[in-house]
Biopython code that builds the backbone (N, CA, C, O; Angstrom):
import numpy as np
from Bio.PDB.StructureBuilder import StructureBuilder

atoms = [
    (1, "UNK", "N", (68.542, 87.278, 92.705)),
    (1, "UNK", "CA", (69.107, 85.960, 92.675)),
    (1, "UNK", "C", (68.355, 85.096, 91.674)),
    (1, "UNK", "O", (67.132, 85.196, 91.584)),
    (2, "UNK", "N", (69.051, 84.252, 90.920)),
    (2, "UNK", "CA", (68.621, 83.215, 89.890)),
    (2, "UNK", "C", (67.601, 82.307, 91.073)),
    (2, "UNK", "O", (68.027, 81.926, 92.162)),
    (3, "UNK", "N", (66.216, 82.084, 90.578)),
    (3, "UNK", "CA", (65.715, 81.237, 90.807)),
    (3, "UNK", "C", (65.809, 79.924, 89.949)),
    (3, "UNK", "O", (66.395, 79.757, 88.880)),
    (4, "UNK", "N", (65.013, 78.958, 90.764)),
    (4, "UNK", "CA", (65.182, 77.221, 90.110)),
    (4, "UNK", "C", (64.113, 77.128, 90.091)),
    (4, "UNK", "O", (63.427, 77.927, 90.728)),
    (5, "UNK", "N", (63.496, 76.023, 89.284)),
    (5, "UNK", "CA", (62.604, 75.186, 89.476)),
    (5, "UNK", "C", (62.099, 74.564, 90.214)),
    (5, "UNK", "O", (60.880, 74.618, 90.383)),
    (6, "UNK", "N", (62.799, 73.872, 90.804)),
    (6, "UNK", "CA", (62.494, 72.911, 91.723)),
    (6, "UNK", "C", (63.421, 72.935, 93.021)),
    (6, "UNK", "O", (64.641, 72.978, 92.869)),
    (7, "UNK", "N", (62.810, 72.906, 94.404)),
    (7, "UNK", "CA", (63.433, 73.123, 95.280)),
    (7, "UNK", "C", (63.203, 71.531, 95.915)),
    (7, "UNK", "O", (62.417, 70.730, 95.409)),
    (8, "UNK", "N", (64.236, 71.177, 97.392)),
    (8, "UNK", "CA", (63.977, 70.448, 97.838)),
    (8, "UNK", "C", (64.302, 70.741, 99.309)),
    (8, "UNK", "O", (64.205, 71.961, 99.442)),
    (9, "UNK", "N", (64.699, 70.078, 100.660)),
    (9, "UNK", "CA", (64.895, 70.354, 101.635)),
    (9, "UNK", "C", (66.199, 70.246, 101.582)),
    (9, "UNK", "O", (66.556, 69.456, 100.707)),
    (10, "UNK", "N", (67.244, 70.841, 102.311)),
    (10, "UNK", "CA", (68.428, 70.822, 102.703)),
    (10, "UNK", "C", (68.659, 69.553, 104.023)),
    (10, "UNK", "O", (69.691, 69.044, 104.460)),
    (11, "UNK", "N", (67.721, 69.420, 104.256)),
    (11, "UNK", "CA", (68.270, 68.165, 105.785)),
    (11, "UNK", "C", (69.074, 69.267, 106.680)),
    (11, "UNK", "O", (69.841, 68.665, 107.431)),
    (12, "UNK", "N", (69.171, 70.963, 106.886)),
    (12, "UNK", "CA", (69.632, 71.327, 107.511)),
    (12, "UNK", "C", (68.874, 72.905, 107.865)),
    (12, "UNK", "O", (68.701, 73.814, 107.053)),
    (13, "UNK", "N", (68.541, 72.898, 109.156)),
    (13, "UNK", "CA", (67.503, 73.629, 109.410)),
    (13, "UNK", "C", (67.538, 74.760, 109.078)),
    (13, "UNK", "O", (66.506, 75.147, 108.528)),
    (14, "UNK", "N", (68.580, 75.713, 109.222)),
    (14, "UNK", "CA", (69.002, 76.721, 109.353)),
    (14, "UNK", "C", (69.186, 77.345, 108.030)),
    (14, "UNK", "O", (69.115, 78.538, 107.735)),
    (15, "UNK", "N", (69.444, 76.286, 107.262)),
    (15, "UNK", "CA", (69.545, 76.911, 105.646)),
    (15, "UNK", "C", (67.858, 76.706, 104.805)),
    (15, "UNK", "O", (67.333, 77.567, 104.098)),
    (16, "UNK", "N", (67.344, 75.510, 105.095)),
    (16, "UNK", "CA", (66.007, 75.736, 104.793)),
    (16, "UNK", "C", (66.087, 74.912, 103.579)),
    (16, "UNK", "O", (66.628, 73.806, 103.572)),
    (17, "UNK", "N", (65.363, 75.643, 102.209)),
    (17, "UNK", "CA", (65.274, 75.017, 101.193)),
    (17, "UNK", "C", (66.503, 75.136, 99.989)),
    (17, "UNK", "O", (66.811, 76.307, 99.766)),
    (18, "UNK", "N", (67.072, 74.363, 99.376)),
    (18, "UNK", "CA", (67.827, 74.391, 98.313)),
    (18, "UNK", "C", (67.252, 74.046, 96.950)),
    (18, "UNK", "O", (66.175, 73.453, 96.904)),
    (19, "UNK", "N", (68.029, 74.443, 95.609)),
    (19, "UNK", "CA", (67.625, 73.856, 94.545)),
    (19, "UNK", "C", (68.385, 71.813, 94.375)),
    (19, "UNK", "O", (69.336, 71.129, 94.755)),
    (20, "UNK", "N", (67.212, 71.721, 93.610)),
    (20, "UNK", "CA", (67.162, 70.117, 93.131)),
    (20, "UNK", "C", (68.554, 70.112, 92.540)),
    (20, "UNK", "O", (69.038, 71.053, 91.911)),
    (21, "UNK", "N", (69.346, 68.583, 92.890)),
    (21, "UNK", "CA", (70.329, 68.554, 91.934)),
    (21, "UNK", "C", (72.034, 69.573, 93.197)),
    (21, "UNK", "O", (73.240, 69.326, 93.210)),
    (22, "UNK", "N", (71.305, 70.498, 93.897)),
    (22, "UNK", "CA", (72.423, 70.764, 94.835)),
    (22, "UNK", "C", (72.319, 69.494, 96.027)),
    (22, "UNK", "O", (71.430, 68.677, 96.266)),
    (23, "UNK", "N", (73.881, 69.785, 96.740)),
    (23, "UNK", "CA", (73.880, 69.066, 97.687)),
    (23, "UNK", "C", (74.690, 69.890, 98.875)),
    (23, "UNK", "O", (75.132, 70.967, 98.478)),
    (24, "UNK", "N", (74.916, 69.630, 100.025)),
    (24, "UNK", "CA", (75.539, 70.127, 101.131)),
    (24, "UNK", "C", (76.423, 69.291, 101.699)),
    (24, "UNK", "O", (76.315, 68.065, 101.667)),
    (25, "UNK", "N", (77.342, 69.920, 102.248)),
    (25, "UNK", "CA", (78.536, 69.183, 102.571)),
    (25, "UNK", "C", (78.831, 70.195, 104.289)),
    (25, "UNK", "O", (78.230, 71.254, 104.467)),
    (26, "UNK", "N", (79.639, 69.723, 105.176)),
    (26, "UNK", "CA", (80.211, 70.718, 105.823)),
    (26, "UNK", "C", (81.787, 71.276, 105.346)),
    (26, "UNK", "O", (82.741, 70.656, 104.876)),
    (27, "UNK", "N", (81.562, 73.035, 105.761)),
    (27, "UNK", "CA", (82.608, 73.802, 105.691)),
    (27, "UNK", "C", (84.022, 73.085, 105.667)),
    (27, "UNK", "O", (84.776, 73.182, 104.699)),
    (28, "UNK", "N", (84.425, 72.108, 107.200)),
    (28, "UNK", "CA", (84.994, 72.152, 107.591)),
    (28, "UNK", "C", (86.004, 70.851, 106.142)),
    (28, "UNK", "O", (87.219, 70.878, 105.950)),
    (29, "UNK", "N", (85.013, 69.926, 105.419)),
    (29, "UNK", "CA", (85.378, 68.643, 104.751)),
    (29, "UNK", "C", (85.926, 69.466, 103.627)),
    (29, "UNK", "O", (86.566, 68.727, 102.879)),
    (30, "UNK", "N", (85.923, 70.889, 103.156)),
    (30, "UNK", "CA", (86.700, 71.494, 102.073)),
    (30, "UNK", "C", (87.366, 72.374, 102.410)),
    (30, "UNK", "O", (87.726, 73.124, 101.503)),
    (31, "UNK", "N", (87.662, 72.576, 103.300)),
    (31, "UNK", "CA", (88.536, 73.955, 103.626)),
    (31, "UNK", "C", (89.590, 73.908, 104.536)),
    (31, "UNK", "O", (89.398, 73.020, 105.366)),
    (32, "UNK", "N", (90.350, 74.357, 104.657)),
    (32, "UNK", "CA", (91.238, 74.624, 106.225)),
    (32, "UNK", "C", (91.058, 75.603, 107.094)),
    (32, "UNK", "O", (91.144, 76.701, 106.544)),
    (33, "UNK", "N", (90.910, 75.638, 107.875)),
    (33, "UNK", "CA", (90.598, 77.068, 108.897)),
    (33, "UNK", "C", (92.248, 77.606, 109.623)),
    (33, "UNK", "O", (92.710, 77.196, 110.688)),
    (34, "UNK", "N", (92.649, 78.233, 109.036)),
    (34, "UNK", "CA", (94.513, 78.854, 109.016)),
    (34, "UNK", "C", (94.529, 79.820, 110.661)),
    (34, "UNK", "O", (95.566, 80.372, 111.030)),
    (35, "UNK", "N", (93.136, 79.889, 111.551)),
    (35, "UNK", "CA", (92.847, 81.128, 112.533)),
    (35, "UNK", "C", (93.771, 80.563, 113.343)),
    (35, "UNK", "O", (94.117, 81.526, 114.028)),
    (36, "UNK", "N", (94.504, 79.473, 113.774)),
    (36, "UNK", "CA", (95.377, 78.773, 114.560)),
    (36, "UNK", "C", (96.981, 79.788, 114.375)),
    (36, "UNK", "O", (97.521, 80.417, 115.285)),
    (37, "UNK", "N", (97.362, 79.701, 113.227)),
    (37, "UNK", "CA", (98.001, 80.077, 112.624)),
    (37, "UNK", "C", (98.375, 81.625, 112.594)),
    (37, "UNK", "O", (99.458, 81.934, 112.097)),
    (38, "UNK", "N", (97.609, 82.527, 113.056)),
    (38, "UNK", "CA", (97.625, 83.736, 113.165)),
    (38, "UNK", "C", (98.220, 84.316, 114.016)),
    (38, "UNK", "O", (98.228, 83.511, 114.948)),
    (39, "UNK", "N", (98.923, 85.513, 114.442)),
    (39, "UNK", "CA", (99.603, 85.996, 115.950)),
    (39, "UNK", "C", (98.967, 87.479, 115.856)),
    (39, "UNK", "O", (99.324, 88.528, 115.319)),
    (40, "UNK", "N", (97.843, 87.070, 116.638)),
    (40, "UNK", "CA", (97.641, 88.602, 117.317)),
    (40, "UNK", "C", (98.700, 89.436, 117.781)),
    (40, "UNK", "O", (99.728, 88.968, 118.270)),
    (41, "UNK", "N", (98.481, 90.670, 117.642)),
    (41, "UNK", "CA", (98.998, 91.447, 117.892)),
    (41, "UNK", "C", (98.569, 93.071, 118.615)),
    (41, "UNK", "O", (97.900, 93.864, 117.952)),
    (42, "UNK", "N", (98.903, 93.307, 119.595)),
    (42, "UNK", "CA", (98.277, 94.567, 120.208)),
    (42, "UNK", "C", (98.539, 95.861, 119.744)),
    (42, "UNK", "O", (99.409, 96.018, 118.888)),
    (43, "UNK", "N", (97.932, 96.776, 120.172)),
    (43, "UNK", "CA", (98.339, 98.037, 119.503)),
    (43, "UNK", "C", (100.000, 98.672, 119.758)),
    (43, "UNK", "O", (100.373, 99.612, 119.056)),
    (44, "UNK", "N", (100.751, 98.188, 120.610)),
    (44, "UNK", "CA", (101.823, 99.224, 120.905)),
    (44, "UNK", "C", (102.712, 98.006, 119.840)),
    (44, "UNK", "O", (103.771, 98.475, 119.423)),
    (45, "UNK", "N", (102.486, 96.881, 119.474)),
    (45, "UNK", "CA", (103.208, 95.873, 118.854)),
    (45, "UNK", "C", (102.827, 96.409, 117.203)),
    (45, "UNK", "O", (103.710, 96.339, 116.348)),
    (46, "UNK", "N", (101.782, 96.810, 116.941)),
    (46, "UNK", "CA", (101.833, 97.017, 115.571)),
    (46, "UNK", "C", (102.354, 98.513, 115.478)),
    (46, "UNK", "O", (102.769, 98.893, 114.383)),
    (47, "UNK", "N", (102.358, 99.186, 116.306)),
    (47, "UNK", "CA", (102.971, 100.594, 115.762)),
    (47, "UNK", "C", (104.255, 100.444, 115.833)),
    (47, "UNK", "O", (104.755, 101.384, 115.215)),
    (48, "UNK", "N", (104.937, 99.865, 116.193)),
    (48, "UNK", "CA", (106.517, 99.336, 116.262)),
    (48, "UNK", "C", (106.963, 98.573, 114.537)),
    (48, "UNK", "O", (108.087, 98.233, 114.166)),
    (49, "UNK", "N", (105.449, 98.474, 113.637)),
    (49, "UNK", "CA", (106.016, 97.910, 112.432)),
    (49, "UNK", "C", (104.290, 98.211, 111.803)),
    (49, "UNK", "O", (103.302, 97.477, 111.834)),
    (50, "UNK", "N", (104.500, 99.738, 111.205)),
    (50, "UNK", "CA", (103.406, 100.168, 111.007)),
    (50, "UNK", "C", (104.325, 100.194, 109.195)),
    (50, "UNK", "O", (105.517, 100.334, 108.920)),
    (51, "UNK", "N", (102.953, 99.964, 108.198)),
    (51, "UNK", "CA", (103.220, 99.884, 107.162)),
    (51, "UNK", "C", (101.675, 99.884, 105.942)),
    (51, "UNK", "O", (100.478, 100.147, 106.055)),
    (52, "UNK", "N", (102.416, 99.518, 105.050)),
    (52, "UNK", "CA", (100.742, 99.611, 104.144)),
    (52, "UNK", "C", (99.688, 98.177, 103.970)),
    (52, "UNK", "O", (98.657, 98.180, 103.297)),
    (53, "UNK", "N", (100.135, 97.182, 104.617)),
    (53, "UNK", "CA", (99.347, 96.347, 104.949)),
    (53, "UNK", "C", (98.107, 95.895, 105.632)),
    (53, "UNK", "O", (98.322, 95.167, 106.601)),
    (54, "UNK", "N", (97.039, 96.113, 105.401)),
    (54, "UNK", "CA", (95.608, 95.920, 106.592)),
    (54, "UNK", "C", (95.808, 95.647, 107.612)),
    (54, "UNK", "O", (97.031, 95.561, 107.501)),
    (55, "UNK", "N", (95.531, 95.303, 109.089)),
    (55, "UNK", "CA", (95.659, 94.660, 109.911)),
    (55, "UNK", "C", (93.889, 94.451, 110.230)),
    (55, "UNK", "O", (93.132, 95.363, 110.560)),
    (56, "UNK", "N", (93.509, 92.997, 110.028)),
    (56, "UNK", "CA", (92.019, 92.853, 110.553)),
    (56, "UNK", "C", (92.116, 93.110, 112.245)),
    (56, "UNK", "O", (93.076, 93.037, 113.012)),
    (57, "UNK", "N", (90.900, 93.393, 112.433)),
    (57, "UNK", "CA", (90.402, 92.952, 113.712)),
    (57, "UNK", "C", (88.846, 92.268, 113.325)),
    (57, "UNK", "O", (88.420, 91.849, 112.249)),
    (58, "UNK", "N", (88.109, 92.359, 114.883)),
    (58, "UNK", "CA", (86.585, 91.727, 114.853)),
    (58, "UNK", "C", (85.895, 92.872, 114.395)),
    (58, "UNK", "O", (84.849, 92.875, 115.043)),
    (59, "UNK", "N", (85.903, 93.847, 113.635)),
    (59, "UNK", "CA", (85.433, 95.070, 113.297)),
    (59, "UNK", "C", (85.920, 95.855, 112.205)),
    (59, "UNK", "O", (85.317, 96.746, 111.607)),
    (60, "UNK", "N", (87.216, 95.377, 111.987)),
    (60, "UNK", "CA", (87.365, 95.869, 110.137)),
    (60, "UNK", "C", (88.666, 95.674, 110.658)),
    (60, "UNK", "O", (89.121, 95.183, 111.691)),
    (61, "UNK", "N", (89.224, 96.311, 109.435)),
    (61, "UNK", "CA", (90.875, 97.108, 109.556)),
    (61, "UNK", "C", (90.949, 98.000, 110.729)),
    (61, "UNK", "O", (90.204, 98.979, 110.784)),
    (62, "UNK", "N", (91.851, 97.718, 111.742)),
    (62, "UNK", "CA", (92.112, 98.327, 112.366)),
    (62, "UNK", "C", (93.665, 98.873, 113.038)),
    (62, "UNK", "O", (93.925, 99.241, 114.183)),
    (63, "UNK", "N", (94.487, 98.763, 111.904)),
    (63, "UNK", "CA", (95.798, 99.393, 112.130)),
    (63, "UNK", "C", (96.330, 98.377, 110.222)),
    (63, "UNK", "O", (95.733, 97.485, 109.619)),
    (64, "UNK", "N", (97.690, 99.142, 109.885)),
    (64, "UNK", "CA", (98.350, 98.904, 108.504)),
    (64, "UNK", "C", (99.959, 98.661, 109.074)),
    (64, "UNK", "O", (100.707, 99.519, 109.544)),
    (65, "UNK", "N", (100.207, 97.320, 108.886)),
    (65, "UNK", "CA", (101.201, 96.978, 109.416)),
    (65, "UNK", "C", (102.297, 96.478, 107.718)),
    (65, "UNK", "O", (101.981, 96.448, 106.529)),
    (66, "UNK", "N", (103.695, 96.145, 108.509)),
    (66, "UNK", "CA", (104.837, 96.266, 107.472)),
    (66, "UNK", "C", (104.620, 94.684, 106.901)),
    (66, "UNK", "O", (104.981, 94.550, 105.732)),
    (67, "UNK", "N", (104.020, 93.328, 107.630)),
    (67, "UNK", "CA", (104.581, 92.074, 106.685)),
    (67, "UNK", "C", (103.237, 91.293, 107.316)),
    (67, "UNK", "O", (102.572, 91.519, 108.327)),
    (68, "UNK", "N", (103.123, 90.175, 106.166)),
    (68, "UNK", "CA", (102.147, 89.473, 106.785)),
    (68, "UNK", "C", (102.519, 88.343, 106.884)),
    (68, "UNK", "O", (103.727, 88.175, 107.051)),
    (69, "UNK", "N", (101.369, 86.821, 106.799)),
    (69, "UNK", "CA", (101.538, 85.926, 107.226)),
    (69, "UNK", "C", (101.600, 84.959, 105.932)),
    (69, "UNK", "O", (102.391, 84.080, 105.591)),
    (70, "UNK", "N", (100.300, 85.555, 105.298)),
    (70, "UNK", "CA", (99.879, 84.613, 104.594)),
    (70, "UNK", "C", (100.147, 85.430, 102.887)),
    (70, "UNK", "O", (100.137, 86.634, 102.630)),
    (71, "UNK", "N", (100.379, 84.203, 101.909)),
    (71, "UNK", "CA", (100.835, 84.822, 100.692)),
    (71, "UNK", "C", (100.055, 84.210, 100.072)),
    (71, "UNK", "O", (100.530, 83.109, 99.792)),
    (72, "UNK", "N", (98.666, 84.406, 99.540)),
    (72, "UNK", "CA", (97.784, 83.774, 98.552)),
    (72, "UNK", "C", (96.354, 83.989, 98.556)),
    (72, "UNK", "O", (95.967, 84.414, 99.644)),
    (73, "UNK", "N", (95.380, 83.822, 97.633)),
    (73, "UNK", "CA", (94.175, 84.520, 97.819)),
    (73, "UNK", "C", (93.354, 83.369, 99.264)),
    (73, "UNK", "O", (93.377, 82.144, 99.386)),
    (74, "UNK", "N", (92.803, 84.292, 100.009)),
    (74, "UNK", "CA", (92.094, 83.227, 100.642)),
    (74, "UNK", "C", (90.432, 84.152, 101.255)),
    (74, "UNK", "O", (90.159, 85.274, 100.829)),
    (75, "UNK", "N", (89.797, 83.628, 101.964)),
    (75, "UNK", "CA", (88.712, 83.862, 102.442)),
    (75, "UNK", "C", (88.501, 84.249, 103.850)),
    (75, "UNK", "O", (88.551, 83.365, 104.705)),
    (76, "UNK", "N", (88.195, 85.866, 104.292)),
    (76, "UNK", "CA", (88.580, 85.963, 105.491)),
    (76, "UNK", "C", (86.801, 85.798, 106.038)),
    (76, "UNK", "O", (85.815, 86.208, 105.425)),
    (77, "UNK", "N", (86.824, 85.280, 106.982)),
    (77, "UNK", "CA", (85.457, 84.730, 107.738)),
    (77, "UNK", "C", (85.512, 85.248, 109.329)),
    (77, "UNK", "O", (86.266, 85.021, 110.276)),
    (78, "UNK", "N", (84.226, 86.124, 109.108)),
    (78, "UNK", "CA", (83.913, 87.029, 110.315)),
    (78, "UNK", "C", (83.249, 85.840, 111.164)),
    (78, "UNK", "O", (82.890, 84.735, 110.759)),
    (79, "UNK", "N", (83.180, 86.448, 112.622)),
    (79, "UNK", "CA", (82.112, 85.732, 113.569)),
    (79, "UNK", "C", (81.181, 86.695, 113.375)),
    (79, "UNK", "O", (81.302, 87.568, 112.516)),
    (80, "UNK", "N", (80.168, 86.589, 114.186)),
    (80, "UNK", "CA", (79.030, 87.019, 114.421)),
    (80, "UNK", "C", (79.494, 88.917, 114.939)),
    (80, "UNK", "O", (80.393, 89.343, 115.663)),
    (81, "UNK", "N", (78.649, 89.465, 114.340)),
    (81, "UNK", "CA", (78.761, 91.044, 114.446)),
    (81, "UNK", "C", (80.008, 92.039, 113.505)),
    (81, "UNK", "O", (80.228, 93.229, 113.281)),
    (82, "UNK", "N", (80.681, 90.524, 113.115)),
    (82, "UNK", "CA", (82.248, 91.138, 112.068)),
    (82, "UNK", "C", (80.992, 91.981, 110.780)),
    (82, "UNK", "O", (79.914, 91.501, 110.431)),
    (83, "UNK", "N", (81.480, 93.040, 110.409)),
    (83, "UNK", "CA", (81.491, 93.520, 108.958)),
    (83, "UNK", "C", (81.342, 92.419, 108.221)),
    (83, "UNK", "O", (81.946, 91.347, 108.241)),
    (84, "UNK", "N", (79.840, 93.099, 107.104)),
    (84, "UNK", "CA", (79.799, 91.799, 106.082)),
    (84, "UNK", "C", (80.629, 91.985, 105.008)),
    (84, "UNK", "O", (80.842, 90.984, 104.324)),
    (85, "UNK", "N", (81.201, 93.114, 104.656)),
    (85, "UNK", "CA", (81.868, 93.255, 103.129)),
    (85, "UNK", "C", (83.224, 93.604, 103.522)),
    (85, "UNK", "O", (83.405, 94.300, 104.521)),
    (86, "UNK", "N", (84.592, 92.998, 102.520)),
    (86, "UNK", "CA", (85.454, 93.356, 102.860)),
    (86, "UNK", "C", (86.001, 94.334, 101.576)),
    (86, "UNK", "O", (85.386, 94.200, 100.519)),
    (87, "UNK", "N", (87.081, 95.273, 101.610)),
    (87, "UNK", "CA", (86.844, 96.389, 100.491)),
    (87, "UNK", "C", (87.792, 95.876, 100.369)),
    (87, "UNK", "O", (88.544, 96.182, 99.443)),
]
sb = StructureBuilder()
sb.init_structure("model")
sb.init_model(0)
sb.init_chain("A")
sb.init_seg("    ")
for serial, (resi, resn, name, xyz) in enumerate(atoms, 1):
    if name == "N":
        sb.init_residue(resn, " ", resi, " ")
    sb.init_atom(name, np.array(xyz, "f"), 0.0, 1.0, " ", f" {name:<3s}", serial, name[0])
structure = sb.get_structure()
């Protein structure tokens, strides 16, 4: 990782120190969170419309279904124990 020069405190514990000149904002003031928006689906429901599409779960892909929801690049965000990389 590129180091800086000069660091300062973040005002936020958990992240610690930042470079000079950054600032912090919360997640929530730039983004939308779309997880509302989603319809789970169980296993006997996705094999009824099995296709070449991913289907996430809390643990990766876990079934390839026929249509999705969403049409555009976006950012899928694990909880705690989700897989860090998505392929």
């Amino acid at each position: 990782m590129k180091t800086y020069e000069q660091y300062k405190d973040s005002g936020v514990e958990w992240i610690g120190e930042i470079p000079v000149g950054w600032g912090s904002i919360k997640t929530n003031l730039l983004t939308e969170n779309l997880d509302g928006k989603r319809v789970p689906l169980n296993s006997e429901q996705r094999g009824s419309i099995q296709g070449d599409i991913p289907y996430w779960g809390s643990n990766g892909v876990v079934d390839h279904i026929d249509d999705f929801i969403f049409d555009e690049p976006l950012v899928l965000v694990g909880e705690d124990g989700s897989p860090g990389t998505v392929n």
